[in-house]
Backbone as numpy.savetxt, mean C-alpha at the origin, in Angstrom:
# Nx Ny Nz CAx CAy CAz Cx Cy Cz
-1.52 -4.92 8.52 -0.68 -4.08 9.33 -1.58 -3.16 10.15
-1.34 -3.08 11.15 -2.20 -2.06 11.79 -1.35 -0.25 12.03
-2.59 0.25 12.12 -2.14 2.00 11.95 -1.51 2.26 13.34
-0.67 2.96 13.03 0.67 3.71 12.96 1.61 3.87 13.08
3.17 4.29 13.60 3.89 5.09 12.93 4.49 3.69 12.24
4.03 2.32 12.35 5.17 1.46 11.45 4.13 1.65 10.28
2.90 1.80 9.57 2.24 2.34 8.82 2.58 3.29 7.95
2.56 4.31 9.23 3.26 5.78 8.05 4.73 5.58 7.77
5.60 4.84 8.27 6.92 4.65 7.66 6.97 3.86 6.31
5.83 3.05 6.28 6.03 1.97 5.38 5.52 2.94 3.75
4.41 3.69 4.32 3.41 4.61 2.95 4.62 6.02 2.56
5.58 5.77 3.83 6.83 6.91 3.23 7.82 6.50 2.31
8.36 5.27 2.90 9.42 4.56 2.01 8.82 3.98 0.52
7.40 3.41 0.97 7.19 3.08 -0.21 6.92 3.91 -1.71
6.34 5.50 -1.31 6.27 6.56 -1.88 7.28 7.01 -2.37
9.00 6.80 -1.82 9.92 7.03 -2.14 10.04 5.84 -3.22
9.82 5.25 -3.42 10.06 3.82 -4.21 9.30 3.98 -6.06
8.20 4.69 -5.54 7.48 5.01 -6.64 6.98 6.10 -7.17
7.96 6.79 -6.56 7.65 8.26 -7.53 8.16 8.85 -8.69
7.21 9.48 -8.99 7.02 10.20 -10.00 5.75 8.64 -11.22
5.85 7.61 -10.62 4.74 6.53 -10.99 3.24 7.26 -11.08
2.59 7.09 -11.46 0.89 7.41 -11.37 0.51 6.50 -10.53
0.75 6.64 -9.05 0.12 5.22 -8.41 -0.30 5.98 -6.87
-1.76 5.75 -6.82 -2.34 5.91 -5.44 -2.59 5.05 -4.12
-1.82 5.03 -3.06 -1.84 4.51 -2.32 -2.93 4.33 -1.45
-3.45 3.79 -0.44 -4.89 4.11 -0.21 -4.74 2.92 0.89
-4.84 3.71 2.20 -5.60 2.68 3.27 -6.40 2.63 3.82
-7.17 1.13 3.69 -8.09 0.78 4.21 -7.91 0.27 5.54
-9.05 0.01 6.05 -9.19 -0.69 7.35 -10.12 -1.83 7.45
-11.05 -2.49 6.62 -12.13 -3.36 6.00 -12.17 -3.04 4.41
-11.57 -3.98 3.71 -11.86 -4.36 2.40 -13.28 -4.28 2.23
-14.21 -5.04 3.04 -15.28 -4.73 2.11 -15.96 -3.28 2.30
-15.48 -2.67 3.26 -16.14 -1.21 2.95 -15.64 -0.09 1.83
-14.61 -0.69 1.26 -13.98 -0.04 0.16 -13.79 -0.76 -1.42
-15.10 -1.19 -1.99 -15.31 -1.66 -2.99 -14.48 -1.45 -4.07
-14.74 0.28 -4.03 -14.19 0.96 -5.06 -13.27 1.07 -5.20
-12.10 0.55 -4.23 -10.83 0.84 -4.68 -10.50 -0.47 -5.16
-11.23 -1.76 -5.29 -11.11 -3.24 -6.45 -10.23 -2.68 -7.30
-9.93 -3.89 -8.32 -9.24 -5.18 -7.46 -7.98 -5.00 -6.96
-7.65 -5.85 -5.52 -6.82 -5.55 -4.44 -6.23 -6.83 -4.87
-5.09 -6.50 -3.75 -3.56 -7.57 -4.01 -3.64 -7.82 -3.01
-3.42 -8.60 -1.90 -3.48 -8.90 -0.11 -1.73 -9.32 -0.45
-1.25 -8.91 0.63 0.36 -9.18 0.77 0.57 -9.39 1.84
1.32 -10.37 2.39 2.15 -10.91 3.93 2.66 -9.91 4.77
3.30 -9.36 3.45 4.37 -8.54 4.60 4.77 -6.90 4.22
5.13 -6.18 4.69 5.62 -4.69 4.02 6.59 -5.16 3.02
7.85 -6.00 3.14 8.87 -6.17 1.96 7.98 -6.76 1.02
6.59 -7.37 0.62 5.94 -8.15 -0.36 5.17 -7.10 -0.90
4.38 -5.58 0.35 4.23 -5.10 -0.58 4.69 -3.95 -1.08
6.14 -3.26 -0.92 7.14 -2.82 -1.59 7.38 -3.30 -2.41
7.29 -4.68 -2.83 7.81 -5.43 -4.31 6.50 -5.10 -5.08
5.47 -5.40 -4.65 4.41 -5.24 -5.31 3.87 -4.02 -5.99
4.13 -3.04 -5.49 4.33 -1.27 -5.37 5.15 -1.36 -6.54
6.48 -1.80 -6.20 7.09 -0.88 -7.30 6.93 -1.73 -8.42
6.37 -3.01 -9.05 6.28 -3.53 -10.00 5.28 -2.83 -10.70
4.44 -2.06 -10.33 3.12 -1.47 -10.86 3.88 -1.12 -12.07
């Protein structure tokens, strides 16, 4: 997905989805410059990763 506002809508709704969860959201822009946030899930679409989100 590229940044913005369909971005920040998606890290809003999805935040609504999982709160009060212990779960940090975190965007990247190159996987490999962000090691540390391993291991990652790659998802198609915002509805795949809303499902994915809230299954945590």
């Amino acid at each position: 997905m590229k940044h913005g506002p369909g971005l920040v809508t998606l890290k809003k709704e999805t935040g609504a989805l999982v709160d009060g969860k212990r779960i940090q959201m975190v965007t990247v822009s190159r996987l490999s410059a962000y090691g540390e946030y391993g291991p990652y899930t790659i998802v198609s679409d915002s509805e795949s990763f809303k499902r994915a989100a809230t299954a945590l």
